[in-house]
Each structure stands twice: as C-alpha cells, then as structure tokens.
C-alpha positions in Angstrom: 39.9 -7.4 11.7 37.8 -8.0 8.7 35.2 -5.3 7.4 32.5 -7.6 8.6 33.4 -7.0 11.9 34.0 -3.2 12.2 30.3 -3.0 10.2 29.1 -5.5 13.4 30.8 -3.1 15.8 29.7 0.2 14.1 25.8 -1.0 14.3 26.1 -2.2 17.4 27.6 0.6 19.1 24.6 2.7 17.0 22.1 1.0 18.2 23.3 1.6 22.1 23.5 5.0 21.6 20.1 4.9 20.0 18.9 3.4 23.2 20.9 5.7 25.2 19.5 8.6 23.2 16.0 7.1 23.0 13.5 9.2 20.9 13.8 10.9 18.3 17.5 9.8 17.8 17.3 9.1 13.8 16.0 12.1 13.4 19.1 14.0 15.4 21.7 12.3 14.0 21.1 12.8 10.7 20.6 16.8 10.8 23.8 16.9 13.4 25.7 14.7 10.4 24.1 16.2 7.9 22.8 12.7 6.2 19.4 11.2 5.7 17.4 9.6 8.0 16.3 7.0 5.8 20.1 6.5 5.7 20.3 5.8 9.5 17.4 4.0 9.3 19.1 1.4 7.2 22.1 0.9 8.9 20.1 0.6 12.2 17.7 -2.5 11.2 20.8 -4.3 9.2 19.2 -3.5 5.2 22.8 -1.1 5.0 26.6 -0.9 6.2 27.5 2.7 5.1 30.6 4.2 4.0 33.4 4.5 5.7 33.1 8.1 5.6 29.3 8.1 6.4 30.1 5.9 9.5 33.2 8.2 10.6 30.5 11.6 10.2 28.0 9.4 12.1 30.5 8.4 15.2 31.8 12.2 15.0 28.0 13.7 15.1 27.6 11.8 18.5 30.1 13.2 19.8 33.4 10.9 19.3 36.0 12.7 18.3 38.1 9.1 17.2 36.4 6.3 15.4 38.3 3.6 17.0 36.6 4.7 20.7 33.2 4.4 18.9 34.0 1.3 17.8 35.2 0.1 20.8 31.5 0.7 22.5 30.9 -2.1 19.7 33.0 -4.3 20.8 32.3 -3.9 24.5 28.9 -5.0 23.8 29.5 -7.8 22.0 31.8 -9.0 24.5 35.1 -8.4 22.4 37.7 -6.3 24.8 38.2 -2.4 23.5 41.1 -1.5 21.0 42.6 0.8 23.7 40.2 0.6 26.6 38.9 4.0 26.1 35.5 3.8 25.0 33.9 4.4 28.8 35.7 7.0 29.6 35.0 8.8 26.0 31.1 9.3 26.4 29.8 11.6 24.1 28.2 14.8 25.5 23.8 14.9 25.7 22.7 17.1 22.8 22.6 20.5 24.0 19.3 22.4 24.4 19.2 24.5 21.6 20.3 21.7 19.6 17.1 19.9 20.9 14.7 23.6 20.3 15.7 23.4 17.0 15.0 20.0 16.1 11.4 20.4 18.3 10.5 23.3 16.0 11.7 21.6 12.4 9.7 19.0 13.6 6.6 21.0 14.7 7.3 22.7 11.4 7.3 19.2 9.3 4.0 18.0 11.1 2.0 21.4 10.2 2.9 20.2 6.6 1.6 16.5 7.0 -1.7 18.0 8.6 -2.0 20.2 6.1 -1.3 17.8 3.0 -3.5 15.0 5.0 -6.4 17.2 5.2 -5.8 18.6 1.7 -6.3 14.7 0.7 -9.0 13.8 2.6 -10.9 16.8 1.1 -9.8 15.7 -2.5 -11.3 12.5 -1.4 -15.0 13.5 0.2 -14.6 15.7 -3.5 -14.5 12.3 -5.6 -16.9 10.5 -3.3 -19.4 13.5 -4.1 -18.7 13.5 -7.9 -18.9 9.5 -8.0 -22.3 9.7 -5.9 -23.5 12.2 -8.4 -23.0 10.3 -11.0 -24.6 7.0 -10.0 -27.8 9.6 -9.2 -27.8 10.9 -12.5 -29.7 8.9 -15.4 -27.0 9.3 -18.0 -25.2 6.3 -15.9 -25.6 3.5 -17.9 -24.6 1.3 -14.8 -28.0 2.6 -13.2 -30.1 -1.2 -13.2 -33.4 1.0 -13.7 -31.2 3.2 -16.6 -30.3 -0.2 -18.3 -33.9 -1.3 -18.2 -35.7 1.7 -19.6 -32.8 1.4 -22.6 -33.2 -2.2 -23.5 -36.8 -1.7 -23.7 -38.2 -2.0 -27.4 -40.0 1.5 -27.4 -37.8 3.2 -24.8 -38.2 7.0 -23.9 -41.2 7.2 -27.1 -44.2 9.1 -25.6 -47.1 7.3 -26.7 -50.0 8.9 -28.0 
C-alpha cells in the first residue's frame, strides 16, 4: 500500500469522525493531541498530509488505540475492505463531559479576548476618524479647496489698510 493511500485513508477516516463529532471538532482534537488547529485544519481540506507521528497522535486522541483500525474506518468508506475487519467494532468513546467544560470555558475565555481586542480597534479607529476629521476642519490643511485658494492669492492673508 503506497503512502498515497494511507494519507487518502487517514483524511478520510478524519473527516467522518469530524462529521460524527460535528462542531467544534478541530478545535478538540488538537488540545486532546496536543497540536494546532490550523494543523487539523490542513489535513482536513487536503492543503497537508501530516507526519506519521502527527497522524498516529491524531488517530490515538480520538480514541483508537491502533492506527491500523483508524485506518481501516478509511478504507471502509472509500469502499476498500478493512485490514482486519475491526474498525466497527473499535469506535472511539464520545468526549467525556469535563473534557467538553473545559474546552467550553477556554473558548468562552478566547472569545472575551476577541471582544475585547475588537472593541479595542474599533475605538482606535473612531480615534483616527476624529483626528483625520479634525484635521480637514483645521485651516493649516493645505488640501482644504477654500485653504488653497486664499494661498494662491497674490496678496493672501495682508490686511489692507
């Protein structure tokens, strides 16, 4: 079996348990194997194989125990018979509930920080409209139309007497 195909099993058999998993799956998998999401990410839309080794923590993090059975969920879907037949019977367990509290409060946590940071720009942003409005107000602005007029007057700002 050529590296080609085990990668083709391997995603294959992510993505079902992705589907199986639904939500917030990424996110799960890579604090339970202790790799990055963006990581996950990759290998899920195709832009990424992985390691060996990151694949064998991926399959162990859901729950399998022996590569091979993960693979073989692979090649049950794609309609290639199991290795050893063992993959239905080797379902990995649902994540547990205080593995699922603990990801629901890191990820409360994470979107306090986005608000925060959001709203931190969007006041940096009302803070530069402000300065720019000011200074389109203020007559030192030399892209002011009525500015440029006065200036390229012959005899402009003399008081005459």
């Amino acid at each position: 079996m050529s590296n080609q195909d085990v990668s083709l099993f391997f995603i294959t058999a992510l993505q079902a348990e992705q589907q199986r998993y639904g939500r917030g799956f990424q996110v799960f998998l890579a604090q339970k194997a202790g790799i990055h999401k963006a990581t996950i990410n990759g290998i899920l839309n195709g832009h990424s194989r992985g390691s060996d080794h990151i694949r064998r923590a991926i399959a162990e993090a859901l729950g399998y125990s022996d590569y091979e059975d993960f693979l073989d969920i692979g090649r049950r879907v794609t309609g290639v018979a199991p290795v050893r037949g063992k993959a239905e019977n080797n379902k990995p367990p649902q994540p547990t509930v205080p593995d699922m509290l603990e990801i629901l409060l890191e990820n409360r946590e994470l979107h306090r920080r986005l608000d925060r940071q959001q709203q931190e720009y969007i006041d940096l942003q009302h803070q530069r409209i402000n300065l720019l409005h000011k200074r389109e107000v203020s007559e030192e602005n030399p892209c002011d139309p009525s500015v440029r007029e006065m200036r390229s007057a012959p005899n402009a700002g003399v008081k005459k007497q």
